[in-house]
Structure formats: C-alpha cells, structure tokens
C-alpha positions as CSV (number, residue, x, y, z in Angstrom):
1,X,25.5,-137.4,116.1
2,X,28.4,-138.0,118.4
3,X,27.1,-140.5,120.3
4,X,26.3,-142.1,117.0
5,X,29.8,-141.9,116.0
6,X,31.1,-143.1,119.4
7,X,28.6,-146.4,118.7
8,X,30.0,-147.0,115.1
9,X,33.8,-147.0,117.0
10,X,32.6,-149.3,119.8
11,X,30.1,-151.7,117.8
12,X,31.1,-151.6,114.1
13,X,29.1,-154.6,113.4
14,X,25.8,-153.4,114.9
15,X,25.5,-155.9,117.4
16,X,23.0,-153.9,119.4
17,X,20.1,-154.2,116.8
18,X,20.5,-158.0,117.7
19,X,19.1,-157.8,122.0
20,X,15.9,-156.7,120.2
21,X,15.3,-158.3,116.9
22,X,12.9,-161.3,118.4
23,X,11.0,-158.2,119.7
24,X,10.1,-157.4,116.1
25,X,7.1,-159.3,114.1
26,X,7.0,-159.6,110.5
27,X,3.6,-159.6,108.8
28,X,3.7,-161.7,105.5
29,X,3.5,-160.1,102.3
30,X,4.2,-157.1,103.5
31,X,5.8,-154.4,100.7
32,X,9.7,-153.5,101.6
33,X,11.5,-150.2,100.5
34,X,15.0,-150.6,101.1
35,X,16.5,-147.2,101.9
36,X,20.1,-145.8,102.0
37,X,19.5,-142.0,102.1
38,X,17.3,-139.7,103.1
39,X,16.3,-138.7,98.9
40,X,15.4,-142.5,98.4
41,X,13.6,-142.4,101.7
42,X,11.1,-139.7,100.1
43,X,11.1,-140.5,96.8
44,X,9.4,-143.9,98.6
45,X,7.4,-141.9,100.4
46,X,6.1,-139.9,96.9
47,X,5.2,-142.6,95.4
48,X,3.6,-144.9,98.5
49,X,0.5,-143.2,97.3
50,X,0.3,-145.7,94.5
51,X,0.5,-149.3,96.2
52,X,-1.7,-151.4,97.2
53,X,-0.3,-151.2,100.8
54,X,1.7,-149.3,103.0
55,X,5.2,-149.4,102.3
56,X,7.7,-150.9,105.1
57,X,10.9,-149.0,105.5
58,X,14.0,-151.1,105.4
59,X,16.3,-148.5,107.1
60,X,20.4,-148.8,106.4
61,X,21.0,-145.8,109.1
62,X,18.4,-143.8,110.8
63,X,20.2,-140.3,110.5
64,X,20.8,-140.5,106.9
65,X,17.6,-142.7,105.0
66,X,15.6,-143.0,108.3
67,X,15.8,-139.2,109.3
68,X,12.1,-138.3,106.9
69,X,10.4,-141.4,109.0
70,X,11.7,-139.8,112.2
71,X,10.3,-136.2,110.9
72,X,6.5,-137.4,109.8
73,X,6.7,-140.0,113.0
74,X,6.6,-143.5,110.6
75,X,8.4,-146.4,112.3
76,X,11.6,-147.9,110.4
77,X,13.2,-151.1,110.5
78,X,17.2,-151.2,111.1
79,X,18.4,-153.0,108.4
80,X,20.7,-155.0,111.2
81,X,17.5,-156.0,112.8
82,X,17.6,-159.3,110.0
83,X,21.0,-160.2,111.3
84,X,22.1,-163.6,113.5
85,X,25.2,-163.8,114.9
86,X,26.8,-166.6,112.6
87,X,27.3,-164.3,110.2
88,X,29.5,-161.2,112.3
89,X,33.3,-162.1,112.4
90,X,34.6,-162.0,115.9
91,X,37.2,-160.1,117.1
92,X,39.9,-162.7,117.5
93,X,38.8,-163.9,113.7
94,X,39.9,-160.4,112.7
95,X,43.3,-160.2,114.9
96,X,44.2,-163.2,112.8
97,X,43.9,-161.9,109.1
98,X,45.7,-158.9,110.4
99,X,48.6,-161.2,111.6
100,X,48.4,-162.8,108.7
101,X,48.5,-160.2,106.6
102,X,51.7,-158.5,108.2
103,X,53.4,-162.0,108.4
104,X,53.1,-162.6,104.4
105,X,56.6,-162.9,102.7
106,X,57.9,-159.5,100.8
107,X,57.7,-159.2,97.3
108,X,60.7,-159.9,95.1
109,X,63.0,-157.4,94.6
110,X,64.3,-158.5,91.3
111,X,68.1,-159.6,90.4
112,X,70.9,-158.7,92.5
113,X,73.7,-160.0,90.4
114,X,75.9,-157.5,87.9
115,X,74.8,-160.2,85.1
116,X,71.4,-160.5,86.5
117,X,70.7,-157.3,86.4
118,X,72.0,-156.4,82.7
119,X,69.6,-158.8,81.2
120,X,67.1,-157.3,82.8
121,X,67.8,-153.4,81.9
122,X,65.6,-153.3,79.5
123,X,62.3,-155.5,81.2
124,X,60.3,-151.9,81.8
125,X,60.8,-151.0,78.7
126,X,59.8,-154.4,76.9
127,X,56.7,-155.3,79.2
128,X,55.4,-151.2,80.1
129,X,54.5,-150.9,76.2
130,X,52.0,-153.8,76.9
131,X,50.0,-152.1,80.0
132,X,46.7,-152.7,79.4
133,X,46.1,-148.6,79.2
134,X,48.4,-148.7,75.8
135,X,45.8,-151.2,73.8
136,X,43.2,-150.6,72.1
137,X,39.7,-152.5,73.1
138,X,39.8,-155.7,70.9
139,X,43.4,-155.7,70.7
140,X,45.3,-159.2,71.1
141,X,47.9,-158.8,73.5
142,X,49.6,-161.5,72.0
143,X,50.5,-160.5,68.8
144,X,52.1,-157.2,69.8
145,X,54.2,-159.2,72.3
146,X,55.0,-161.4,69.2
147,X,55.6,-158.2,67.0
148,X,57.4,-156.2,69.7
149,X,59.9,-159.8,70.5
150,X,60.2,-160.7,66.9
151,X,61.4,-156.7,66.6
152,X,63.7,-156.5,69.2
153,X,65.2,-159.9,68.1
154,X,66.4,-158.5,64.7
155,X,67.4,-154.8,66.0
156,X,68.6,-155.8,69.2
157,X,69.1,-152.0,70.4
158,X,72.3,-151.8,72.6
159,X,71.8,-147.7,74.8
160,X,69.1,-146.1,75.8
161,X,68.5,-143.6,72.0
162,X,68.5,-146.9,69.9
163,X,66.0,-147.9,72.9
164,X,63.9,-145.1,72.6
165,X,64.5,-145.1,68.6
166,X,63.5,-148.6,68.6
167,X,60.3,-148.2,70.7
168,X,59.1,-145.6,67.7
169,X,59.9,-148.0,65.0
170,X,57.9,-150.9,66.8
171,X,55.0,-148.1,67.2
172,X,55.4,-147.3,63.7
173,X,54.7,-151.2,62.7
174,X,52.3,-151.1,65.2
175,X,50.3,-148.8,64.1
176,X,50.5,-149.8,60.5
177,X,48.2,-152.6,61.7
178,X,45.8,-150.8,63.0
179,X,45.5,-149.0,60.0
180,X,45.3,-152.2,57.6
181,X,42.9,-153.6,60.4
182,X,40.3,-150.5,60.0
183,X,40.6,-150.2,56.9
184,X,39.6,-154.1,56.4
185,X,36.9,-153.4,58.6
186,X,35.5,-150.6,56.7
187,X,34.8,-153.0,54.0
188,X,33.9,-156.1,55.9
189,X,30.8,-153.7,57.1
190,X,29.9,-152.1,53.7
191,X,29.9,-156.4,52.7
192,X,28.5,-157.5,55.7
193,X,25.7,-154.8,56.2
194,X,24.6,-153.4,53.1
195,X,22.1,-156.9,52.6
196,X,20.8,-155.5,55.9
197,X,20.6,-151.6,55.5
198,X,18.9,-152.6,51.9
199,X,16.4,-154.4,53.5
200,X,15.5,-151.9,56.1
201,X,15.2,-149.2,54.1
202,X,12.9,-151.1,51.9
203,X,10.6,-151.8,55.3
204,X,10.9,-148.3,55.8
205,X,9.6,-147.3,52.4
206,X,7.1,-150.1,52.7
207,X,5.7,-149.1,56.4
208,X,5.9,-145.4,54.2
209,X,3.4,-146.2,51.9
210,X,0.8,-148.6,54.1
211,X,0.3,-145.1,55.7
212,X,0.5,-142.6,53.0
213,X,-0.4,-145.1,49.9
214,X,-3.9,-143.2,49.0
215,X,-1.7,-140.2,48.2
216,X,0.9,-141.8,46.7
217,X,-0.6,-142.9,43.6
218,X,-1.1,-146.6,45.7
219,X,1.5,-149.1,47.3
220,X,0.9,-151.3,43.7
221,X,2.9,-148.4,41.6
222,X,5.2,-149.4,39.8
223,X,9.2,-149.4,41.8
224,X,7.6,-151.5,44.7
225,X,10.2,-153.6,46.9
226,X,8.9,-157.2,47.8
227,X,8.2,-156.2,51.4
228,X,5.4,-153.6,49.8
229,X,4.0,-156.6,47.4
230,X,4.1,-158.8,50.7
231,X,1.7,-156.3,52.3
232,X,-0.3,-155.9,49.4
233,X,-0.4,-159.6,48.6
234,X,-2.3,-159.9,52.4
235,X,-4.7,-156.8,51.5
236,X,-5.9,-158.4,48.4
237,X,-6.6,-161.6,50.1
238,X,-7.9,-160.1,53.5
239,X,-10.4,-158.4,50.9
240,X,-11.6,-161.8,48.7
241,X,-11.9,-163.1,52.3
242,X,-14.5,-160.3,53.0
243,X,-16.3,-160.6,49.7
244,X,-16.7,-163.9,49.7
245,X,-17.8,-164.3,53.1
246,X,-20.4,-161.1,53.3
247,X,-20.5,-159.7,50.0
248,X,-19.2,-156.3,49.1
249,X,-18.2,-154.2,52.3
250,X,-17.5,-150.3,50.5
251,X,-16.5,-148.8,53.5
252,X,-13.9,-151.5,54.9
253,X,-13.1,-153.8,51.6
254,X,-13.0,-150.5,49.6
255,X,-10.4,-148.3,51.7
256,X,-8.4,-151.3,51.5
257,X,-8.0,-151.8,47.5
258,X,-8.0,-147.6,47.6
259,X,-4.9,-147.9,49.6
260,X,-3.3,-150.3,46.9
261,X,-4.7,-148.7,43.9
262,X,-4.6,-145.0,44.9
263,X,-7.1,-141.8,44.2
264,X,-7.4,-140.1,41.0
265,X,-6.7,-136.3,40.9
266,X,-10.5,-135.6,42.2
267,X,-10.1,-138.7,44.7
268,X,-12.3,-140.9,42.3
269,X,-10.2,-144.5,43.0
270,X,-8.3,-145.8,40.7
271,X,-8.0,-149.5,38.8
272,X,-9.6,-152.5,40.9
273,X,-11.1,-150.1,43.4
274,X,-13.1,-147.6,40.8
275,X,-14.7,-151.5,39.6
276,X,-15.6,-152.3,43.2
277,X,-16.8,-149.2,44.3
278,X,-19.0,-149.5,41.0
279,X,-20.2,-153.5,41.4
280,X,-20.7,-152.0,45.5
281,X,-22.9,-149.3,44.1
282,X,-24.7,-151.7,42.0
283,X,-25.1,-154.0,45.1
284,X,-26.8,-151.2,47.6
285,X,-30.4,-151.3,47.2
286,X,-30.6,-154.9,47.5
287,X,-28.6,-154.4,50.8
288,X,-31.1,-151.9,51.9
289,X,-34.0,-153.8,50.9
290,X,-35.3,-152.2,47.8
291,X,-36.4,-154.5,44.7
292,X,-34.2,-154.9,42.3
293,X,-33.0,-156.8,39.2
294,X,-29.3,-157.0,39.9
295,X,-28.0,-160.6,40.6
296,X,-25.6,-160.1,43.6
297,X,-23.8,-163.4,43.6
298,X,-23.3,-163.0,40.1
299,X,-21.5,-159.3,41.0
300,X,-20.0,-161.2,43.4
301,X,-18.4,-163.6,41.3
302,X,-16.9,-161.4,38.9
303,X,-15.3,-159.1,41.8
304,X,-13.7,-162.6,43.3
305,X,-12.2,-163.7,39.7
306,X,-11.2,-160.0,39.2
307,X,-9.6,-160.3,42.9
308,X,-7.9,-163.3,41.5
309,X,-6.3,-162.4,38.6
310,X,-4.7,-159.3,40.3
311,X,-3.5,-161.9,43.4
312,X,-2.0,-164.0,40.3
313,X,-0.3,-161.0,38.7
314,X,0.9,-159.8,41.9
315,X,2.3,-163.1,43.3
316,X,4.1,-162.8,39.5
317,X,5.5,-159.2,39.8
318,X,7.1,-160.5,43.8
319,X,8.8,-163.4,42.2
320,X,10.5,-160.8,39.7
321,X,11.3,-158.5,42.3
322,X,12.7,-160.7,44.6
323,X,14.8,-162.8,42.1
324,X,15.9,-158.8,40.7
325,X,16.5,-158.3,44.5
326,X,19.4,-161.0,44.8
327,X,21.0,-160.5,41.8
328,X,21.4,-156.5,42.6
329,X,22.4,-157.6,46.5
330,X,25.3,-160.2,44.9
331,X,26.4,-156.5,42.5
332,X,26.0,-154.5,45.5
333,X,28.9,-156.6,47.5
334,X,30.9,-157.5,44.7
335,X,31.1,-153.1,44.4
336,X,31.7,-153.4,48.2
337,X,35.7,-154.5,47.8
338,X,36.2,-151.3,46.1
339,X,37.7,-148.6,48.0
340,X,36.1,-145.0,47.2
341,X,38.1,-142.6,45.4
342,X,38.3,-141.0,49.1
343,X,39.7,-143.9,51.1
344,X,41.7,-144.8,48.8
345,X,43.4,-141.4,48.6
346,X,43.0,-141.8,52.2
347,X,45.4,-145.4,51.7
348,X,48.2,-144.5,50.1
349,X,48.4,-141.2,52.2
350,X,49.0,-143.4,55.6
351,X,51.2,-145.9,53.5
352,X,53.5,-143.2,52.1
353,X,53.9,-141.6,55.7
354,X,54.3,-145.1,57.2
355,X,57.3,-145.6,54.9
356,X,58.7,-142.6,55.1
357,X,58.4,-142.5,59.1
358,X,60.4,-145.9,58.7
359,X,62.8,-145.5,56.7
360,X,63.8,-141.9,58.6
361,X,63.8,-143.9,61.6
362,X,65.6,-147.2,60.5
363,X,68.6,-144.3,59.8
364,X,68.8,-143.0,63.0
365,X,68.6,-146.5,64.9
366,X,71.6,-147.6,62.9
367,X,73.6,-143.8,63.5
368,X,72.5,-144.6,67.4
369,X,73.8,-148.0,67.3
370,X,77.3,-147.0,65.6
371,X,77.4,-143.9,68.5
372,X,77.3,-146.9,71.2
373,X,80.1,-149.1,69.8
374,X,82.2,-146.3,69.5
375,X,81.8,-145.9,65.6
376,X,81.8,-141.8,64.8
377,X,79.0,-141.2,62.4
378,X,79.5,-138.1,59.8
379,X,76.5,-135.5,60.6
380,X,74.5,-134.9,57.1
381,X,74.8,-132.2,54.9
382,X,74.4,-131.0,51.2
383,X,77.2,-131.0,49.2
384,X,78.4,-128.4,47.1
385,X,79.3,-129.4,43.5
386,X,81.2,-126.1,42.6
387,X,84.1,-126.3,44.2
C-alpha cells in the first residue's frame, strides 16, 4: 500500500502502464466489465455465469476493484493500459496554469468614495433577497426584481428598521402572489384535467367490466361509457365475423356475447346469447354428423341479421353517449371556476391576514421613517374617556 501511495506521488498520471501497453493484445468482441471497486468487481463476477463469454475486467485500480481478480488468480486490465501519451499534460503545461492562475487580477473591492459607498449601503440587502436559495422552482427572477425596485422606489426606506420593515412588506406583497398564483393553479388543473381523469376512470370501469362483465349483469347494461360500447361494438363484430365465416362456434362466439349480455341468476345467458346458444344447440347434430332437418344457413342467417340489428342499436346508443359525454365535460369545466366552499373560506382567510399584515406594517415603516429624520413619534395607547 505504501509503495502504491509513493507511485501515485511520483506518477500521478500513470505513465508506467504505458512501457507495456503494446505488450497487451486485444481479441475482438471480447465482453468488458468496467470496474471501480472491489463490490462492482464481484457483482461482475456473480453474474459472469450468465454470458455468452468470459467477462474482461477493465480495472481503475488493482487494490480497490482489481483486489477479487488478484484473490481467485483472474488477470485484469489497468484501465491506463488504453492511454497514449497525447492525451497526459506535461509538467511544464501544468506549471503554467498555476502561474496563470496566481497572476490573474484581484477581484473588485467595491467603492472607495464616502459618496460611493452610500449608494451602495443598501446593495446586500436589495440583491441577497434574490439568491437563488430564496425562490421558489418556477419562479421568475424578474418580476420580483421588478416588484422589489418598483417597492423600494415608492418607500425609499432611509435606516436600517425601515430597512428591515420594508424587506417584510416586500415579502408580504410577495407572498400575496404566490398565493393568487396557487390558487389560479388549483383551478387551471380541475379545468385542465378533469377531461382527462373522466376519461380514465371511464377506461378503468371499461377494462373493469371486459373482465368481470359475466357477473356484472354484461358490459351492454345500461350506464355504459363509450369506451365500454367501443369494446362491445368490436365483440359483436369479431362474433358476425366468426358466424359467417364457420357457422356457430358455442364455445368461443358464445363466451363472447355472454360477456356482453351477462348470466341469469342460475347462469342461463341472457338476451342475444340465450338465442345463440339456442340456434347453436339446434345446429349440433348436423356438426357431429347426425341427420337432420334443420337448415343451417338458414339459422345462420337469422343469427347474422339478429347480430346486425344489435351492431345498429349499439352504434346508436355510442353516438348518444358520446354527444351526452361533451355536453357533461363542457358543465363539468364551466363548475370548474368555482371555488369550493373550502378554498374559498380558505381565500379570504389569506386575504384578510394579507391586509391586515400590511397595513400593521405600512404603520411602523412610516413611525421608523419619522424616528430617522428626527421626527418624535407618540407611542400608542387607549385613551380614557372619563376623565
């Protein structure tokens, strides 16, 4: 370790990997693990197991990540061993920043003069409450420069209370904006996102009922959003697909319709699924090759004009929804600009301490301004009416 140290002091830029990097050869393709420490070295080494190939360790400093290679006796490659020369500064390139550095002019020591150094008494105190640590993220610096120089313009304090009076009155204005600025932003999200959480929760309910539809009276109940007619709209024509193209299908085509139409009490199916399920039943020993005097395509027939006229009234009931959907979205914002009875108890609470903070302070920056042009101001008290 010491004579590691004593090498970092006399060779800081690793040189000494260089005399024997053309030594090294490089197979192509090869899989690198870059390591800094001797935990990354073995977590490597855990999971080497799993490649293709054997890893190759890229070593940063063979006590720390190259120590577990060293202990199980796999070879490491110095990270310095992919150095050239172009790229290490030279001593005398270093001597010269450092003279550089120590040559550079001192900073500014600011005004010297009695009258330069009255106008700027006050600079800490104007430019410290702008520090980047005193705003808030999303904050314009600029406008509380304009609001703190459009302030001191019109109270011009003169000590350092109507200073320090001053700096709570601009804090006081200050954070009245703030205020005024959430509480805009509280509605702009209930107008801006209440289309969106609508919508969601409608997916939600309509993902719901895909899933749980057979024992929730069907997704074609009555209350549907148009994201479950949408669904149901596909199922009915993924099902006159099927019929048409291979006839009546009770296991596939008939979950299907049960999932839109539901299950009774004593899981008989319900409305356009109990009439399939029938015509389906009607259909089976012609499928399993007993005589018969059933006429299939006719069945068929009906079941595609039945399949139809439910398509038709469905298409119909997601046109009402949807045109119901905008008109209650266009209610929904236009509710949105009202404040709750909450926030706007909230409101006037912040107003009336705003204004009350103000005007107590606007009353002490004038009694501080009278104290420093040598006017005596009266302390308050109650007066008694009895004598």
């Amino acid at each position: 370790m010491e004579l590691h140290q004593l090498l970092e002091r006399i060779d800081p830029f690793h040189r000494r990997h260089m005399l024997s990097r053309k030594k090294q050869q490089w197979r192509h393709n090869d899989i690198w693990f870059y390591t800094t420490a001797r935990t990354f070295t073995n977590i490597g080494l855990f999971y080497e197991p799993y490649f293709p190939r054997s890893l190759r360790f890229l070593v940063e400093n063979p006590l720390t990540g190259g120590k577990p290679l060293e202990e199980t006796g796999r070879p490491g490659v110095s990270l310095y061993d992919f150095a050239d020369n172009e790229f290490v500064p030279a001593a005398s390139e270093l001597n010269k920043l450092e003279k550089v550095g120590k040559s550079s002019p001192r900073k500014g020591s600011g005004p010297r003069t009695a009258q330069g150094k009255l106008h700027s008494k006050y600079n800490a105190v104007k430019h410290g409450v702008f520090s980047k640590k005193l705003l808030i993220k999303g904050e314009s610096l600029a406008d509380n420069k304009a609001l703190w120089d459009g302030l001191w313009e019109d109270f011009k304090p003169k000590g350092t209370l109507a200073t320090e009076i001053f700096m709570d009155i601009f804090l006081l204005r200050l954070n009245n904006r703030r205020f005024h600025k959430a509480r805009n932003a509280k509605l702009a999200e209930k107008v801006q996102f209440s289309e969106i959480d609508g919508r969601e929760m409608q997916q939600a309910h309509a993902w719901y009922l895909e899933r749980w539809a057979r024992f929730e009276d069907g997704m074609l109940k009555p209350g549907g959003n148009q994201f479950v007619l949408k669904r149901c709209l596909e199922i009915l024509e993924e099902v006159r697909c099927s019929v048409e193209k291979h006839g009546f299908i009770l296991k596939k085509d008939g979950d299907l319709l049960r999932k839109l139409f539901g299950d009774d009490m004593d899981g008989t199916p319900l409305g356009l699924a109990d009439f399939y399920r029938l015509l389906a039943a009607r259909c089976a020993p012609l499928v399993e090759g007993e005589e018969g005097n059933v006429d299939a395509d006719k069945l068929k027939r009906i079941m595609l004009r039945l399949l139809d006229f439910e398509i038709e009234r469905v298409i119909t009931l997601e046109k009402a929804v949807q045109g119901r959907e905008r008109l209650r979205r266009k209610y929904i914002v236009d509710q949105a600009f009202v404040l709750s009875q909450e926030a706007s108890d909230l409101d006037m609470r912040y107003e009336a301490h705003f204004s009350r903070e103000l005007a107590r302070k606007l009353i002490l920056f004038e009694q501080a301004q009278s104290m420093t042009n040598g006017i005596r101001v009266l302390p308050t008290g109650n007066v008694d009416d009895k004598l």
